[in-house]
Structure formats: C-alpha cells, structure tokens
C-alpha positions in Angstrom: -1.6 -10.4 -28.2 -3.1 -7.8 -26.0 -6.3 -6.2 -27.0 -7.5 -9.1 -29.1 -11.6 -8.9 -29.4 -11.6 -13.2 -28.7 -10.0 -15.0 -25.9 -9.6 -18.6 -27.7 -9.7 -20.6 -24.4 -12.9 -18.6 -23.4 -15.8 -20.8 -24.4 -17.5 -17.7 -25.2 -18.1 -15.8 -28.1 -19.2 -12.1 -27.2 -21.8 -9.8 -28.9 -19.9 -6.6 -27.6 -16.5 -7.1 -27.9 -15.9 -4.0 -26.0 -16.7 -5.6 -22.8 -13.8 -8.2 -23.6 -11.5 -5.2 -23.8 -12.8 -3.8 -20.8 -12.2 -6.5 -18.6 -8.5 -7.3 -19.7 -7.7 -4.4 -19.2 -5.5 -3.5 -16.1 -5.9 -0.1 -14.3 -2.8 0.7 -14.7 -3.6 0.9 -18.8 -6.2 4.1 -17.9 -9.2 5.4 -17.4 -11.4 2.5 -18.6 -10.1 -0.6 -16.7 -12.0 -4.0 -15.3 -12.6 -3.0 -11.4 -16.4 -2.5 -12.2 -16.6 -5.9 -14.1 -14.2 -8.1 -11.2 -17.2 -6.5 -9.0 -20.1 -7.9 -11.0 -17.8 -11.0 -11.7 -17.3 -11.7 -8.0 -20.9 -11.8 -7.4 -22.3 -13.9 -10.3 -19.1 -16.4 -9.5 -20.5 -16.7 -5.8 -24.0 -17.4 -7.3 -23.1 -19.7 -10.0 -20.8 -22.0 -7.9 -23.6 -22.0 -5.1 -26.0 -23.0 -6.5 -23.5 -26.0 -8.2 -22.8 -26.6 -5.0 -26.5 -27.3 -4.1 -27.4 -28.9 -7.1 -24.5 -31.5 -6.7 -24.2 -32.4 -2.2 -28.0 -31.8 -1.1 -27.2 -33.3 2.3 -24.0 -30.7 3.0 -25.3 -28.4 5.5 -25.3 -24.7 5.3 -21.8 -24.5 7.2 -19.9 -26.9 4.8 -21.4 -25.5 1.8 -20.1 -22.0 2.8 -16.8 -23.4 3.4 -16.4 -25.3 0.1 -17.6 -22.3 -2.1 -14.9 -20.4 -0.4 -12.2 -22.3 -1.5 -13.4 -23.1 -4.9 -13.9 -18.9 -5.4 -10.5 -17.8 -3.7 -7.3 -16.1 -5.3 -5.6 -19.5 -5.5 -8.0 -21.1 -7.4 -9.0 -18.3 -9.8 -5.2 -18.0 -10.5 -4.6 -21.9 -11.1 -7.9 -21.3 -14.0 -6.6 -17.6 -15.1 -3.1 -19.2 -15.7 -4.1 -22.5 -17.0 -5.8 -20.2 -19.5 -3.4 -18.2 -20.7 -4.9 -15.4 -19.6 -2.1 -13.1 -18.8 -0.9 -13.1 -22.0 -3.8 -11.1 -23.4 -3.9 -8.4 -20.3 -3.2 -5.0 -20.8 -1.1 -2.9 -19.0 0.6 0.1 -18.2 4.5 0.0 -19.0 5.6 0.1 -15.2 3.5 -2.7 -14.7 3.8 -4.5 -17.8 7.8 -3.7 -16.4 6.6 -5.3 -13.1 5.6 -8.6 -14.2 1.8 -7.9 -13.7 0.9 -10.4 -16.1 2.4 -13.3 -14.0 0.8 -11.7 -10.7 -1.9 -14.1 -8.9 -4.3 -11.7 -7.5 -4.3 -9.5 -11.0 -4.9 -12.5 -13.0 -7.7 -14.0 -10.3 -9.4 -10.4 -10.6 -8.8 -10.5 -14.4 -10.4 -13.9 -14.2 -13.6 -12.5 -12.1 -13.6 -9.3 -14.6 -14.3 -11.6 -17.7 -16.9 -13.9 -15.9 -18.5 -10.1 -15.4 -18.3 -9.6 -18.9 -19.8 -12.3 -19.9 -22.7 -12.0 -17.6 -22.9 -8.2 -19.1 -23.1 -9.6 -22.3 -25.1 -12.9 -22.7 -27.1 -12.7 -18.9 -26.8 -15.5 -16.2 -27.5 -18.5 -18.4 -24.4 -17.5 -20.7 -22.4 -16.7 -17.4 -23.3 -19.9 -15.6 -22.1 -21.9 -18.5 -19.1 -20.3 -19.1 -18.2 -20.7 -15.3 -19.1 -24.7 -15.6 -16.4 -25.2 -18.2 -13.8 -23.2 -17.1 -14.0 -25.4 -13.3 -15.3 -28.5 -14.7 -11.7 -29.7 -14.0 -12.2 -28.6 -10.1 -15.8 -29.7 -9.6 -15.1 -33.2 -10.8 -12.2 -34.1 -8.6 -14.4 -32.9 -5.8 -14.7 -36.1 -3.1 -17.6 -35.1 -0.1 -15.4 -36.1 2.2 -12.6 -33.8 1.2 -15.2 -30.5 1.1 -14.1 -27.4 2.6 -10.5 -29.0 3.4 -7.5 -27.8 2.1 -4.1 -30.6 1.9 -2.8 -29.1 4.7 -6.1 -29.7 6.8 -6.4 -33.0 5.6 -2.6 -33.8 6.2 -2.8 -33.1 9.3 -6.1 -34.8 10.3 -4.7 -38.4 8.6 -1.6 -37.5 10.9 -3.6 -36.5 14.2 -5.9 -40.1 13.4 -2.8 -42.0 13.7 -1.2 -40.2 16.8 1.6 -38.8 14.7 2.7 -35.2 15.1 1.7 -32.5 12.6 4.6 -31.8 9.8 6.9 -29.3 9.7 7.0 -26.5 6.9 9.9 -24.8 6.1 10.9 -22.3 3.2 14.2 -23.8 1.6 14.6 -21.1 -0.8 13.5 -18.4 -2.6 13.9 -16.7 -5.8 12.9 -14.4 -8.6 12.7 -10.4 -8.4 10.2 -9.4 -5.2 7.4 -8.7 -7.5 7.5 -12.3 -8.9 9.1 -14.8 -6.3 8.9 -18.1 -5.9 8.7 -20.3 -3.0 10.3 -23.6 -2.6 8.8 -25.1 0.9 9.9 -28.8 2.4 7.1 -30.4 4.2 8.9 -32.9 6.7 7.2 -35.5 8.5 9.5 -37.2 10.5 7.7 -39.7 12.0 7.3 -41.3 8.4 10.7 -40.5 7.5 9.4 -38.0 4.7 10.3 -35.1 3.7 8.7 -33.5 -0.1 9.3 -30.6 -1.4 7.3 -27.8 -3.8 7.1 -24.3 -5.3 5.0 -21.6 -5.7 4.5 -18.0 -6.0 3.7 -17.5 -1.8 4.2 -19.4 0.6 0.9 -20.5 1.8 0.4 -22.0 -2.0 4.0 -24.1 -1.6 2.9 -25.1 1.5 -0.3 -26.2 -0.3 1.6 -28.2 -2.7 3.8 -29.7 -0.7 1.0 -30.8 1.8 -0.5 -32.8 -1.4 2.4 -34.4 -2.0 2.6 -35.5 0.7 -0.7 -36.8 1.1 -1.3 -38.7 -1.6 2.6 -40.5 -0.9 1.2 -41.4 3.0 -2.4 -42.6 1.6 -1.3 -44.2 -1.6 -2.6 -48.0 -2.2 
C-alpha cells in the first residue's frame, strides 16, 4: 500500500523512514514531494554507474563510456527496474493523477526510481547508495557484452544488416491502444530481405520499436 515506511524489493533498510515517504511521493500528493531527491538521485546514479563502468571496461575510451552510461541511466531503463520492482504500487498521488494512471507512467516511475536512490544516499551516504544501485542493475550490468556498449537493438540491427549488404528494416505501428495517458504500442519490424517480419509492444513507440528490433536480432543471429 502507499505510504508504507519499507519498500520490500529495496535492498535497503532506512534509518529515517521519512525520506522513504518523501521520495514516493508524487507532486501531485502536495507540498512535500520527491523532485529534490530525483535531483540528488540523478547525480549519485551518474556517479555510481561510472565509476562501474570504469571499474568493469578499462580499455573503453572516454567516448564509449559516455555513451554506455547514457543508456544504462535513461527513462527506459529506470522504468524496466522501477516496474520490475513494483514500484508504482507504493507511489502516492493526488486523485486526478492517481485517476490518470500515474502509477503505470514511465517517466514518473523512472524519477520515482532516481528519488529513492536519493534517499538512500540521504540516508546511509554513497557506500549505502552505491550498493543499493549494484543490486537493483545487477540484472543489466551482467548481460553487458563490450562489443554491444553504447548500442541500442536497433543500432545493432541495423549494423548486422548494413555488414551483409541488406537494407535497413522497416518499422511500422500496427496498432494502438489504451486511454492516451497509458497507450500502448504494438510496432512490426519487417525485414524483407530475410522474409521476417516480428512484432512487439510497449508504452511509446521508440520502446516497441526497441523490442521489436531485439527480436529480431537475436532470430537473424541465432546459432
């Protein structure tokens, strides 16, 4: 339920339990809300998966390590952990928003997400912050491959394709549902040259697109 003092897939135990409430709690809810704790959240995030970045590819220049960290700190991401966690279900909101499906809503529940790394960081310092942070992307970080750093499936797609003189694939929305505030996308990514066409959902485009993409890919490079 909303409010609660724990958050049981939080590997964290918190010596203020105010700052929990604080950072689940939307602005639409009132005056003390989790903007100030997403900002302190952001930064520590960027810290903490930099320097894991460092730690784990010391030949990746500069450029690459930039672009990695990017996508491993963006609203996608964050969302796939914040919803994998549960996390929604303990926000709290104002009624028009609670109305509005705000606990479903990627970029609340990636801020959310950054507002309770904050919190943590508030409440235990870095080391506490920086553990917390390795659990909750373990999952991420160990699927990692060097060679795939900094590419998205649609990059790499269309690389694979590009190698072998193909033509990029084609992305098309086939449909669309759910109330404007909570849609979801279902994309086909054809590649005709292969005779394949796979199809995905997701709550924008650019993540069906995503999806599809890794379909896709891992059908063309399989065995």
């Amino acid at each position: 339920m909303p409010g609660h003092e724990r958050l049981p897939a939080l590997p964290y135990e918190f010596r203020d339990p105010r700052l929990l409430r604080v950072a689940l709690t939307h602005r639409s809810y009132g005056a003390e809300h989790n903007e100030r704790l997403e900002f302190v959240g952001d930064g520590v995030l960027n810290c903490v998966i930099a320097h894991e970045l460092y730690r784990r590819f010391p030949q990746l220049p500069e450029g690459d390590l930039s672009r990695v960290r990017a996508n491993l700190v963006n609203q996608p991401t964050l969302h796939e952990i914040a919803a994998g966690m549960g996390l929604g279900e303990h926000l709290r909101f104002g009624e028009g928003e609670l109305r509005s499906g705000g606990a479903r809503r990627p970029s609340i529940l990636a801020d959310a997400l950054e507002a309770v790394i904050g919190a943590v960081f508030v409440d235990g310092g870095y080391a506490a912050a920086e553990r917390v942070v390795g659990e909750l992307y373990a999952g991420v970080l160990e699927g990692m491959a060097p060679e795939r750093l900094g590419k998205d499936p649609k990059t790499r797609l269309q690389e694979w394709l590009q190698g072998r003189r193909m033509p990029v694939p084609d992305y098309a929305v086939v449909a669309v549902t759910g109330e404007a505030h909570a849609q979801t996308f279902e994309v086909a990514c054809r590649i005709p040259a292969l005779g394949l066409e796979l199809f995905a959902r997701g709550p924008s485009r650019r993540a069906a697109e995503q999806k599809a993409a890794a379909l896709a890919l891992a059908q063309v490079t399989r065995g």
